[in-house]
C-alpha positions, 0 to 999 in steps of 0.5 A, spaced: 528 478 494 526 485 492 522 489 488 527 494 483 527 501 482 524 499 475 517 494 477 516 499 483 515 505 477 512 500 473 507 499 479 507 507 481 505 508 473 499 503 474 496 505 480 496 512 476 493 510 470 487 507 475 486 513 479 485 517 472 481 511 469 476 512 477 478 519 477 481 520 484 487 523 486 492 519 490 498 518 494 502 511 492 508 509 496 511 502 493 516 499 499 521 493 498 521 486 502 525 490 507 520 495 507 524 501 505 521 507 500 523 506 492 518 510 490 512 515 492 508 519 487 503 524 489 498 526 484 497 533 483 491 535 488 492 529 492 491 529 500 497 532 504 495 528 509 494 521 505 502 521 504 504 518 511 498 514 511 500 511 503 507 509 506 504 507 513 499 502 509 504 499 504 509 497 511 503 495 515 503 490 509 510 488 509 510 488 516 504 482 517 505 479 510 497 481 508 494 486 505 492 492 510 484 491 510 485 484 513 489 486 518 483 491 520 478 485 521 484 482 526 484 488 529 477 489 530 474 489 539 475 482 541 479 480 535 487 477 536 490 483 533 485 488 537 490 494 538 496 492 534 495 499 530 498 501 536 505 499 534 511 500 530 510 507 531 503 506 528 500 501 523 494 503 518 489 496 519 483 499 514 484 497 506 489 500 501 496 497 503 498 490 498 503 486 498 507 486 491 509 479 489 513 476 483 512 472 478 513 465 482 509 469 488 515 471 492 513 478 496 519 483 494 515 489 497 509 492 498 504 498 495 500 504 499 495 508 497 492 514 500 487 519 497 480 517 497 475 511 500 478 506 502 475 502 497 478 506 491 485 506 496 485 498 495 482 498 488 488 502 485 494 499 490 492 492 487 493 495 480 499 497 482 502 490 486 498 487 479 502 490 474 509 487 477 507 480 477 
């Protein structure tokens, strides 16, 4: 299953919608379950440097079938997944990156967003994975 050109606009339209709503200036990369780029949106002014990060967050997601911020808590000094940042070419372990599930809860993709705290980050990605299901 995965995610279309259509949901992916959907998600991207409301990650955008918050982020005006929280006044914030974000990059949104939505993936799907095989983790390739559908749609990626820069908001005017966003950080350059937040349009790795926000593809990089929504892969770490689908890699691990959770959302970003849970994987950091594994990833922590003692922890299972301490170092894990470390491979597929780099992982993002710190919040902003959400899977995308449908209506029967199957993931068909994944969101990234990149821009502002990490808590903004998560807030505005989960408003974009929640208007697809």
């Amino acid at each position: 299953m995965n995610i279309t050109l259509e949901q992916a606009q959907k998600a991207i339209e409301a990650s955008i919608a918050k982020s005006k709503e929280m006044n914030v200036k974000m990059n949104i990369a939505v993936m799907d379950s095989g983790v390739n780029l559908v749609a990626f949106a820069k908001m005017d002014d966003a950080w350059l440097g937040s349009i790795d990060i926000a593809q990089k967050k929504a892969r770490t997601a689908r890699y691990f079938n959770m959302n970003t911020g849970e994987i950091g808590k594994l990833s922590q000094p003692g922890q299972p997944l301490y170092n894990i940042e470390h491979s597929n070419n780099g992982l993002i372990t710190f919040p902003g990156g959400v899977l995308v599930k449908d209506s029967s809860g199957n993931i068909i993709g994944s969101i990234g967003v990149s821009g502002s705290s990490v808590e903004d980050d998560h807030e505005v990605a989960s408003a974009g994975a929640a208007a697809i299901s």
